[in-house]
C-alpha positions in Angstrom: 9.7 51.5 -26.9 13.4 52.1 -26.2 12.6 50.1 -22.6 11.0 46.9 -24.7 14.0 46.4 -27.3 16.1 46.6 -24.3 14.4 43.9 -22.7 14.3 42.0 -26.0 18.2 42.3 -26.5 18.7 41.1 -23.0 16.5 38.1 -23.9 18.1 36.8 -27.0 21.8 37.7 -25.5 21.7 36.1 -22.3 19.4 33.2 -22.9 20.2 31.4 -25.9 23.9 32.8 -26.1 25.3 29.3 -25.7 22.4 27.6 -27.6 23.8 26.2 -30.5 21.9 21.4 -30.7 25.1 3.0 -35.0 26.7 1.4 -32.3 24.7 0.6 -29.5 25.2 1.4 -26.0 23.4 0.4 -23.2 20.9 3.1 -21.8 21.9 4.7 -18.9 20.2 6.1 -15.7 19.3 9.9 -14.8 22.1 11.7 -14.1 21.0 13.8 -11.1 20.5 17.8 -11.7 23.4 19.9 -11.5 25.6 16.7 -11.0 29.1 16.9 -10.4 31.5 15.2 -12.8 32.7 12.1 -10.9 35.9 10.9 -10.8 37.1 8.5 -14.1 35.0 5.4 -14.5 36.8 1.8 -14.7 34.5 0.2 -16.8 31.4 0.8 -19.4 31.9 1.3 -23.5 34.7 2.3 -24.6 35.7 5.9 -25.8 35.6 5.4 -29.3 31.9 3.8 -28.4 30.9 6.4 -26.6 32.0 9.5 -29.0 30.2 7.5 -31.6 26.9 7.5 -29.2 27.1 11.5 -28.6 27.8 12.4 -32.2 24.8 10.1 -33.3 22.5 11.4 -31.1 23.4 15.5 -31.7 22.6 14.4 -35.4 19.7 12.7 -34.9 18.4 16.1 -33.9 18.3 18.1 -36.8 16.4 21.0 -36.8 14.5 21.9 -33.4 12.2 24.3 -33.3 10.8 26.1 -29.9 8.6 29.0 -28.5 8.2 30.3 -25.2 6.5 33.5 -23.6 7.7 35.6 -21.4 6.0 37.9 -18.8 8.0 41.1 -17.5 7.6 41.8 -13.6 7.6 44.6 -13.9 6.1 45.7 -16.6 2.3 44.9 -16.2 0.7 43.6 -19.8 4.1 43.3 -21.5 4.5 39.7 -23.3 7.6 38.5 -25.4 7.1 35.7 -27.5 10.6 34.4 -28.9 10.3 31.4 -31.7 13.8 29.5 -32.5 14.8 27.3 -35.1 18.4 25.7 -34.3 20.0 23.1 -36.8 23.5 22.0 -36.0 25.1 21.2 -39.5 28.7 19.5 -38.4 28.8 17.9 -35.7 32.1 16.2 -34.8 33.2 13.6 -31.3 36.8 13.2 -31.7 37.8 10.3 -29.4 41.7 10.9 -30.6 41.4 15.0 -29.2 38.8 14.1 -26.5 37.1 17.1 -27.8 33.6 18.3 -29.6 33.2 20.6 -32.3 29.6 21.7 -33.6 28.5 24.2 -36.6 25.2 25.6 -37.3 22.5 27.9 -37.4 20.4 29.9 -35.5 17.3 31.8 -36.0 14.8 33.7 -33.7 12.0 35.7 -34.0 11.4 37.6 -31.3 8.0 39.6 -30.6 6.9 42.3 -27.7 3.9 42.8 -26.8 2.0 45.4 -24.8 -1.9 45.4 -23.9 -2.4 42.8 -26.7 -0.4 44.9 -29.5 2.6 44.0 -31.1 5.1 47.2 -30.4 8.4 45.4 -31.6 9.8 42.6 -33.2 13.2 41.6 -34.1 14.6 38.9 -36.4 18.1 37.7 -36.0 20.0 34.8 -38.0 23.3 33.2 -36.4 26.1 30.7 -37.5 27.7 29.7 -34.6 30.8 27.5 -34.4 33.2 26.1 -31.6 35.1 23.6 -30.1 35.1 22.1 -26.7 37.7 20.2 -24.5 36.0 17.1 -22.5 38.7 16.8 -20.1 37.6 20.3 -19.1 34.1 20.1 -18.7 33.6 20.4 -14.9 29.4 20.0 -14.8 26.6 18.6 -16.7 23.1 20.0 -16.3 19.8 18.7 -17.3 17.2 21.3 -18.0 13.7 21.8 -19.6 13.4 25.0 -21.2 11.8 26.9 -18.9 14.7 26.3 -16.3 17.1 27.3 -18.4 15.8 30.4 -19.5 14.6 31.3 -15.9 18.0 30.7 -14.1 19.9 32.5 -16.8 18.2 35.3 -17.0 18.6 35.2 -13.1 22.0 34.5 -13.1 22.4 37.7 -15.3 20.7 39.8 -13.6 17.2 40.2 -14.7 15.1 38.1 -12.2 12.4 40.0 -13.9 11.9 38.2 -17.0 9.7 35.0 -16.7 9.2 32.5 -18.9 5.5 31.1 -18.3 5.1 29.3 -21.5 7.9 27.0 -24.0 8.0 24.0 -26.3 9.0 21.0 -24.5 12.3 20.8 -25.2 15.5 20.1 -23.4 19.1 22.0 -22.5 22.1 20.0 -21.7 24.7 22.6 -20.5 28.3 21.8 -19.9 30.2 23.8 -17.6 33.4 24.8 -16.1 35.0 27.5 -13.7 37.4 28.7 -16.5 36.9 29.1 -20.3 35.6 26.1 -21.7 35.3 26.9 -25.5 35.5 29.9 -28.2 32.3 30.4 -30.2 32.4 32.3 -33.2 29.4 33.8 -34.4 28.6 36.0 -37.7 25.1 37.3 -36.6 22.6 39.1 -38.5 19.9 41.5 -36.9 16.8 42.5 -39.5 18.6 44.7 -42.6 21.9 45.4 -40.7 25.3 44.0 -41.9 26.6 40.6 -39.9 28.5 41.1 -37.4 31.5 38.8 -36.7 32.6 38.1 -32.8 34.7 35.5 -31.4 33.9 35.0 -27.4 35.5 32.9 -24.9 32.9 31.5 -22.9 32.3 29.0 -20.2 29.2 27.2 -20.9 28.0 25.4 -23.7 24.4 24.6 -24.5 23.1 21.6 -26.7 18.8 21.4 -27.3 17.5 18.2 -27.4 13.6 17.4 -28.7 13.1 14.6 -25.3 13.9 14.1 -22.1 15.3 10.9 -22.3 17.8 11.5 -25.2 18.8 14.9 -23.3 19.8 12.4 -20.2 21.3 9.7 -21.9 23.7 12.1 -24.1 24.2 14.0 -20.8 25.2 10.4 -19.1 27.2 10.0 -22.0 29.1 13.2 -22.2 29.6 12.4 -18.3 31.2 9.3 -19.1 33.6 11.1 -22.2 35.2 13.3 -19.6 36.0 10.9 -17.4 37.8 8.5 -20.0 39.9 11.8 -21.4 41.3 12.7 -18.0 38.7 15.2 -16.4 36.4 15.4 -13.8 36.3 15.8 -9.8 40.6 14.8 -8.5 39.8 16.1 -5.2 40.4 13.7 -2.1 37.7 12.1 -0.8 
């Protein structure tokens, strides 16, 4: 028991910690995986334009809700099954800042598994706020859920936890070497009282229902940071 809640902690902490989720402009191609942020465009809409577009399209959203199933290594017959809703209720582009801000909740339900029987479950409700600078967003990647999950919980550490199964949704993750936003949380696990963090961290994670809106807000957000200054300045 005391080895499945640890696995489902690591789950909901490392893979979903940066989860939070008109004017017309012209659809855009694929930006490639893991794709650098060029250096600053000299045409293409305007900022003001653009903002407008990303905002839009984060709103569109609205609620999103996603499974997936995970499979331990090694732990032979042990399932998770973790089921999210994510709304984002204030979502802001500020053209005159360069920056975005986005509010909103977060719920999971996440259940263990062992030979077929449910040995521990675990409900957790989040509000989760922050603000993010696009001059320092350094890269923009394009993920479906199973990616994401996988090289997270990789990247953390635990190349042991698979996901095998997921909704088909979509992560666009913005990046950068240094601290990139603040995200303040008040989360709430089962009966226990919130608890209230504030943590630097540097990546941010927006869910998207399709693929195509996931790379046209990505090709958008690409185009924000060049127009507020960012991006690649190293000589060719």
């Amino acid at each position: 028991m005391k080895t499945l809640r640890t696995i489902v902690s690591v789950l909901v902490l490392t893979a979903f910690s940066a989860a939070y989720a008109q004017q017309s402009v012209p659809p855009p191609p694929q930006p490639a995986k893991d794709a650098p942020v060029a250096a600053p465009a000299a045409s293409g809409p305007t900022l003001v334009e653009t903002m407008k577009f990303i905002q839009e399209k984060l709103k569109e959203q609205g609620l999103v809700e996603f499974t997936e199933t995970v499979s331990v290594q090694n732990q032979p017959g042990v399932t998770i099954r973790i089921s999210v809703r994510s709304k984002d209720d204030d979502v802001v582009a500020d053209p005159a800042a360069c920056t975005l801000h986005a509010a909103g909740t977060y719920d999971s339900n996440t259940v263990a598994s062992a030979g077929g029987k449910t040995v521990s479950t675990e409900n957790q409700h989040s509000y989760l706020s922050g603000t993010l600078a696009f001059k320092d967003v350094e890269k923009i990647t394009v993920e479906p859920i199973l990616d994401f999950f996988n090289r997270h919980t990789a990247e953390s550490g635990h190349p042991e936890f698979t996901a095998t199964a997921g909704t088909p949704v979509f992560f666009v993750e913005l990046s950068a070497a240094k601290t990139l936003f603040t995200r303040h949380e008040t989360n709430t696990t089962g009966n226990k009282a919130p608890v209230v963090t504030d943590e630097p961290l540097k990546e941010a994670s927006l869910v998207f229902r399709d693929e195509e809106t996931a790379n046209r807000v990505a090709k958008a957000i690409l185009h924000a940071v060049e127009l507020c200054g960012g991006g690649n300045k190293e000589p060719f």
